[in-house]
C-alpha positions in Angstrom: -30.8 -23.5 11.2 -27.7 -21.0 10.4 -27.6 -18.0 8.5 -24.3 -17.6 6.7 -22.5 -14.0 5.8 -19.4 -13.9 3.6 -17.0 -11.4 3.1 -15.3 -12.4 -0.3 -12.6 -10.5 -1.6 -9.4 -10.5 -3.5 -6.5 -11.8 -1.2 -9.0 -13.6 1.3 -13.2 -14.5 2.1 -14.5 -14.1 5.3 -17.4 -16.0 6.6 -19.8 -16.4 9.7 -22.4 -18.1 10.9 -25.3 -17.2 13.4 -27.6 -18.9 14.7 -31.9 -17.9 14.5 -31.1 -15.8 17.8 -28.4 -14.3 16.3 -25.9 -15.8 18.3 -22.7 -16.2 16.5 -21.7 -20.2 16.1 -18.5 -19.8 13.6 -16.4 -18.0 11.8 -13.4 -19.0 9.8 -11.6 -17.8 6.6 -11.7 -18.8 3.0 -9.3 -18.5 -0.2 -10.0 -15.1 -2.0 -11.9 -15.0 -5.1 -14.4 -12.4 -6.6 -17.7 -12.0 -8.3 -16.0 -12.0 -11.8 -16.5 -15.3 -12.5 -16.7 -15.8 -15.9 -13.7 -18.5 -16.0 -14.1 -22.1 -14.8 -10.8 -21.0 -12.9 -12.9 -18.4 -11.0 -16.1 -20.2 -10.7 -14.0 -22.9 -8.8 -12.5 -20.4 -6.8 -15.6 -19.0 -6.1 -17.0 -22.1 -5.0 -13.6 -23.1 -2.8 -14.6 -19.6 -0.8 -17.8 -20.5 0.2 -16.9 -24.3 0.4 -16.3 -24.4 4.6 -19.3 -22.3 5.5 -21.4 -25.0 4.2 -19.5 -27.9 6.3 -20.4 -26.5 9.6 -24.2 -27.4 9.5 -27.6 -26.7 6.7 -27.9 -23.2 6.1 -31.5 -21.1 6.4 -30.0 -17.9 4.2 -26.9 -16.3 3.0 -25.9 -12.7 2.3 -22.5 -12.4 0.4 -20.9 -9.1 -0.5 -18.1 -9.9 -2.8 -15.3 -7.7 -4.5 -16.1 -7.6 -8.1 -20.0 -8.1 -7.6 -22.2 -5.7 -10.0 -24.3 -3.1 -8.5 -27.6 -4.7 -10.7 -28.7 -8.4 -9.9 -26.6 -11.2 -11.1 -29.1 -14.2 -11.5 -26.3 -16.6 -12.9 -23.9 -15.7 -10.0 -26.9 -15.9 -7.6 -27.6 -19.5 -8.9 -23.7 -20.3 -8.5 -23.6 -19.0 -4.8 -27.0 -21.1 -4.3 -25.3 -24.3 -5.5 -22.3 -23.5 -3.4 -24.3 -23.4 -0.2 -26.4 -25.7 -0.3 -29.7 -23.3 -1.1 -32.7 -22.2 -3.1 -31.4 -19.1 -5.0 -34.1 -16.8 -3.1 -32.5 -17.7 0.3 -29.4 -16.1 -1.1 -28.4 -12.7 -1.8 -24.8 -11.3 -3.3 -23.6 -8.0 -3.5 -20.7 -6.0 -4.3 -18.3 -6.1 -1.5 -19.4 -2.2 -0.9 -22.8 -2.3 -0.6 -21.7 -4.8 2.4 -19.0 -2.7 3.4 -21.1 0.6 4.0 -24.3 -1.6 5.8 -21.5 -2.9 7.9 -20.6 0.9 8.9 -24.0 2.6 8.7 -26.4 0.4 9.0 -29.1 3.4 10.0 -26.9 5.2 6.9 -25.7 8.6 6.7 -22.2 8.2 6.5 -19.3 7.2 3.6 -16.8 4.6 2.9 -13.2 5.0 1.6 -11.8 1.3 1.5 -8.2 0.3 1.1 -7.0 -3.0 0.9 -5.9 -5.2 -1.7 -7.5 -2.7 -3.9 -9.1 0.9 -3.5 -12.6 2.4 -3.4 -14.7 5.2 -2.1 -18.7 4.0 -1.9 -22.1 5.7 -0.4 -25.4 4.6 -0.7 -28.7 7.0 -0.4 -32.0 5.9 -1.3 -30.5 3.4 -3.6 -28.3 5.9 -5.5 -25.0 4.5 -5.6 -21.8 7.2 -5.6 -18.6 5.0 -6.5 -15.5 6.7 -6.5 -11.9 5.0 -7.7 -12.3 0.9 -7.7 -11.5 0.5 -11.4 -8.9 -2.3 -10.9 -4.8 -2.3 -10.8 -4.8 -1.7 -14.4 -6.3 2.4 -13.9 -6.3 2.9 -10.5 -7.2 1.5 -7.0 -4.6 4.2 -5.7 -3.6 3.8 -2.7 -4.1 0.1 -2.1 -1.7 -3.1 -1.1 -2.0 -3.7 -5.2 -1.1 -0.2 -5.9 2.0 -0.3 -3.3 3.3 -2.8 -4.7 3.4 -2.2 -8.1 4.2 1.1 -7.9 7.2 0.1 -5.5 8.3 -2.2 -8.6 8.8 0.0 -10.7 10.0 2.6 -8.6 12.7 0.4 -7.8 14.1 -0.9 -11.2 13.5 2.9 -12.3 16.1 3.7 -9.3 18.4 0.6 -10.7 18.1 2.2 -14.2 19.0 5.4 -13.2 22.0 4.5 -10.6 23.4 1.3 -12.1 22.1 -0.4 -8.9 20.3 -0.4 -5.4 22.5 1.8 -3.7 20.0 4.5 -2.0 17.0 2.1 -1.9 18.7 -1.0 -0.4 16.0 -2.2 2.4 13.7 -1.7 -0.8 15.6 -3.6 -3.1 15.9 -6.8 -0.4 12.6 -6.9 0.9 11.3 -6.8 -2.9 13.4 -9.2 -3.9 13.2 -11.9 -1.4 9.6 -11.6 -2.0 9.6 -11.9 -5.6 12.4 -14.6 -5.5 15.6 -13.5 -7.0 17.1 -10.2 -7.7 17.2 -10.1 -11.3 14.6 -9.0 -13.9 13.6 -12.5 -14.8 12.3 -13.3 -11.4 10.6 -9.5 -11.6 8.9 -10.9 -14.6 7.7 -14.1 -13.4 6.4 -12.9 -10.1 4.7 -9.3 -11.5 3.0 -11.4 -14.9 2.0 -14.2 -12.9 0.4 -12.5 -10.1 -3.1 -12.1 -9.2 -4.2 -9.2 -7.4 -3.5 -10.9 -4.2 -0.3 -11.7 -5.4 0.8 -8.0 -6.3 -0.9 -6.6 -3.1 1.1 -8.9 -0.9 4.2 -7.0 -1.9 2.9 -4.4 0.2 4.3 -5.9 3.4 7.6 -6.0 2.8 7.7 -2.3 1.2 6.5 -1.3 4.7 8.9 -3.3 6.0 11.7 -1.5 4.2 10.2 1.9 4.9 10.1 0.8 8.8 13.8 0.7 8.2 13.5 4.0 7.1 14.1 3.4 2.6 13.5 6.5 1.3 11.7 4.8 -1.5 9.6 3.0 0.6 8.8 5.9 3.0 7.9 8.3 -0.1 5.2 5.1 -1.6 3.8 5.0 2.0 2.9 8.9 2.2 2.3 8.5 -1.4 -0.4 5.9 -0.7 -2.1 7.8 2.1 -2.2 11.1 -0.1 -4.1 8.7 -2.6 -6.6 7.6 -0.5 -7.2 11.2 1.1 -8.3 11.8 -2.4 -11.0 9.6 -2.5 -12.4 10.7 0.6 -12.6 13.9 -0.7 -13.9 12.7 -3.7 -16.6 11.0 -2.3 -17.8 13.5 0.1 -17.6 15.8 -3.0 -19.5 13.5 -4.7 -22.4 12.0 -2.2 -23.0 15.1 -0.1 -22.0 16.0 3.5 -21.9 13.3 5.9 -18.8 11.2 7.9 -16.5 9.4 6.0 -15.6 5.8 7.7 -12.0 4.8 6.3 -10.4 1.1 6.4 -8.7 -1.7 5.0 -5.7 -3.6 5.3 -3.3 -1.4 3.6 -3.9 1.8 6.4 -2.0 -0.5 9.2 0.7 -0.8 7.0 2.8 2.4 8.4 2.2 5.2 10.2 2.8 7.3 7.2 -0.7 6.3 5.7 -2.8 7.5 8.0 -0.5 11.0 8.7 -1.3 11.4 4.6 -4.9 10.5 4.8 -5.3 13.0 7.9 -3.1 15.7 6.4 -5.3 15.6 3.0 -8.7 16.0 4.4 -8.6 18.8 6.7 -12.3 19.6 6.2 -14.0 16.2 6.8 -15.3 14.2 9.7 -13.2 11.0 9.6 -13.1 7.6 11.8 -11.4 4.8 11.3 -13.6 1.7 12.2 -12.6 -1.9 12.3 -15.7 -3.4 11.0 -16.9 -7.3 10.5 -17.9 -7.4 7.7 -18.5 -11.0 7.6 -20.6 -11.0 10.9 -22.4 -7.8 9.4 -23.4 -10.0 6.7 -24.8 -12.6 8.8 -27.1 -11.0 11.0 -28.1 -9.2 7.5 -29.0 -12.5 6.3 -31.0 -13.3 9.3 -32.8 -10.2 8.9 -34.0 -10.8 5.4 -35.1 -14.4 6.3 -37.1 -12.6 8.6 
């Protein structure tokens, strides 16, 4: 019997399998999708992300953290996983994409999380008392993040084309932008930007770093911008939660140098590392634990 974990968010799901020995016997990668799924749009897509962990053999127990998850029990999104996997709803348990994220760090605890990737959050966990920090969505915040960059990077860059009658001072900006969003003109702005999903606007994020690899002054000042952003929340949330370590990662920190120099330069004070955790694997062996 296998004991599935699944990293679900945004852009893209991560799952693995392990056997009763705790052996790992698969991994792979899903589409994104998210706990908010209140559509028949996002119940399918929730359903497509779990879809190939189920074809590789009958599962004993699943643990899922997924981005938009609540914090309180989901019974109805429980049941939905269940049906997905090919389980009784108590051999499943789903959780915010945090709650994952931090057991995946600190599994004895102790510690923080600051995440940045398609979106933005700073997370702890003590004795059940959750401290959230930042993770309210493109439309407030998620500072910092690939969703962030990229929007921001949007408008920063018509701004610049309102202001100087073109691109001239932003071009490595202005190209990389507009290959991405297909065409140059605000039409193809508009179609790409009011179409997107969240993956969609955070996968503008590569080719701003691109441009600020090139050295666009634009670019540059959203990648510093974005590690200043994310500094914050690590102050925030060792504000917030109490002393301890503060474990930062995510997608959007390899995007340039300039990130991490921001995130470093704003939290003098703290102990920070910079893990690469599996979250997926994490989940797994949690799963295998509970059955247990």
């Amino acid at each position: 019997m296998l004991y599935c974990g699944v990293d679900m968010g945004g852009t893209a799901s991560r799952w693995a399998l392990v056997d009763a020995g705790g052996a790992l016997v698969a991994r792979g990668e899903s589409p994104g999708a998210t706990g908010l799924a209140f559509t028949p749009e996002a119940r399918a897509a929730f359903i497509a992300a779990l879809a190939p962990a189920r074809s590789k053999g009958a599962l004993a127990g699943a643990y899922i953290g997924a981005t938009g998850a609540g914090f309180d029990a989901d019974p109805g999104l429980r049941a939905l996983a269940a049906e997905a996997l090919g389980l009784p709803p108590e051999k499943v348990s789903i959780v915010n994409d945090m709650v994952l994220a931090w057991r995946a760090v600190w599994p004895e605890g102790g510690g923080h999380v600051v995440t940045a990737g398609t979106g933005s959050v700073g997370f702890s966990l003590n004795g059940g008392a959750v401290t959230l920090v930042g993770g309210r969505g493109l439309l407030l915040d998620d500072a910092g993040s690939g969703g962030w960059i990229g929007l921001q990077a949007v408008r920063a860059l018509w701004r610049h084309i309102e202001e100087t009658g073109g691109t001239r001072g932003a071009e490595a900006l202005a190209e990389a932008l507009f290959t991405a969003m297909g065409g140059s003109d605000w039409d193809a702005t508009r179609r790409y930007v009011y179409g997107a999903d969240r993956g969609g606007l955070a996968a503008l994020a590569r080719p701003v770093a691109e441009a600020a690899a090139l050295g666009d002054p634009l670019a540059l000042a959203l990648m510093a911008g974005a590690g200043a952003e994310i500094a914050r929340l690590c102050r925030l949330i060792h504000a917030r939660a109490g002393p301890g370590p503060v474990a930062v990662f995510g997608g959007a920190l390899g995007l340039h140098p300039s990130i991490r120099a921001g995130i470093l330069q704003g939290t003098p004070d703290l102990s920070l590392t910079f893990p690469n955790p599996d979250a997926a694997l994490a989940a797994a062996h949690i799963a295998l634990t509970e059955a247990r």
